[in-house]
C-alpha positions in Angstrom: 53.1 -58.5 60.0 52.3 -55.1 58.5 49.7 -56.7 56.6 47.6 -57.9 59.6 47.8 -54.6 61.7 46.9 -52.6 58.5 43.8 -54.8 57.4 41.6 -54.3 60.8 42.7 -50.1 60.5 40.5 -50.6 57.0 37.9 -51.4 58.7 37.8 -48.1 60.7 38.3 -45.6 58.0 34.9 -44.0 57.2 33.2 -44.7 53.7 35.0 -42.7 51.0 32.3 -39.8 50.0 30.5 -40.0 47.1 30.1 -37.2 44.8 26.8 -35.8 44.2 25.1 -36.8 40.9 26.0 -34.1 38.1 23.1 -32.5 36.3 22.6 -34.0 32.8 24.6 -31.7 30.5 22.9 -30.1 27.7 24.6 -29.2 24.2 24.3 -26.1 23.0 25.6 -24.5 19.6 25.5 -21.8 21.2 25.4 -19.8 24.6 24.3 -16.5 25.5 28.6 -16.1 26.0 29.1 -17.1 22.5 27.2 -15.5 21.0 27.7 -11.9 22.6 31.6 -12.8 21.2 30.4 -13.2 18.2 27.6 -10.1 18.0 30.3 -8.1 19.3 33.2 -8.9 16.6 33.9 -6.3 14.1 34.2 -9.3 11.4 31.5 -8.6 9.3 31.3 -12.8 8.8 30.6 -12.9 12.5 27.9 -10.0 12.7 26.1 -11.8 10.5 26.8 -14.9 11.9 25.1 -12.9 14.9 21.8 -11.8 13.4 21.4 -15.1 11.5 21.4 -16.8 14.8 19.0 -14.3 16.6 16.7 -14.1 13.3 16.6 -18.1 13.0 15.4 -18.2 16.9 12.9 -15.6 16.7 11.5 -17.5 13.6 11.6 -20.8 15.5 9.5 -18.9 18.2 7.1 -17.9 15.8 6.6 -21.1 13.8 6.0 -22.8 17.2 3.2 -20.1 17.9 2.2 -20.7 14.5 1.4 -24.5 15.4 0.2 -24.0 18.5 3.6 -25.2 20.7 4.3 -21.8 22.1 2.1 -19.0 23.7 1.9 -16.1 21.8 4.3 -12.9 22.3 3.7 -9.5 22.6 6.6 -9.0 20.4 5.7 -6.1 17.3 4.4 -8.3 14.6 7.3 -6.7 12.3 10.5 -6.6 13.7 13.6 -5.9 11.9 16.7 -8.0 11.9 19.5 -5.3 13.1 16.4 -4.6 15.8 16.4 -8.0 17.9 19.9 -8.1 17.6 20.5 -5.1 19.5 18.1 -6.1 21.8 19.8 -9.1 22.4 23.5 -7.8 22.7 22.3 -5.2 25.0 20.4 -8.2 27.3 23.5 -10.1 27.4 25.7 -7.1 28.4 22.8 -5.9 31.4 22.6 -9.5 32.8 26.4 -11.0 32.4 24.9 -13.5 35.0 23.0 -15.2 32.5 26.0 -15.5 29.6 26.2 -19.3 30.4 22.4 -19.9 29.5 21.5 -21.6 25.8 21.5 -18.7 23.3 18.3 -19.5 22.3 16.5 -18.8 25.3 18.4 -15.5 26.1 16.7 -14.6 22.7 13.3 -15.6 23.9 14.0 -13.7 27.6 15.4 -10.2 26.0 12.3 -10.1 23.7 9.9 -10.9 26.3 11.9 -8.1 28.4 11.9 -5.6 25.8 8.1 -6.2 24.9 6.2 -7.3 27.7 2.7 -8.1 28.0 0.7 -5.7 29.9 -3.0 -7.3 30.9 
């Protein structure tokens, strides 16, 4: 008896909602979070796990330039190591907004910031 009052009540019940379709996820080794932990750690293993990381961009950046995959920068042509990393750390601590971005692109930004282009 239950069963044939409940049935036709099914049929009224509006459509479960469907959640919206998530944004493909993208890995990262590491975000702009990480690694502001690690520039920041007074291990001397992580502050130069730090500038390896910020080095090893900015050298990515410049072999793309070098093969024509990237505009160029306005960047000094010499910068030292302990130089973009302190750029870097003190990008991440202005903008805490952008912590969760890829690491590697925070690099790119805080450069670009630090050494704009004038026309």
């Amino acid at each position: 008896m239950i069963g044939s009052i409940v049935a036709p009540l099914l049929l009224l019940a509006p459509a479960p909602v469907q959640a919206p379709p998530k944004a493909p996820s993208v890995f990262m080794f590491e975000t702009g979070a990480s690694l502001l932990e690690k520039c920041q750690n007074k291990a001397p293993e992580y502050a130069l796990a730090c500038t390896a990381y910020v080095v090893g961009v900015v050298d990515g950046i410049k072999k793309d330039i070098y093969l024509g995959r990237a505009p160029t920068t306005c960047w000094p042509d010499r910068l030292g190591a302990t130089q973009v990393r302190d750029i870097v750390v003190k990008y991440l601590k202005t903008y805490a907004d952008q912590r969760n971005f890829p690491a590697s692109l925070i690099v790119s930004v805080a450069l670009a910031d630090a050494f704009p282009c004038h026309p």
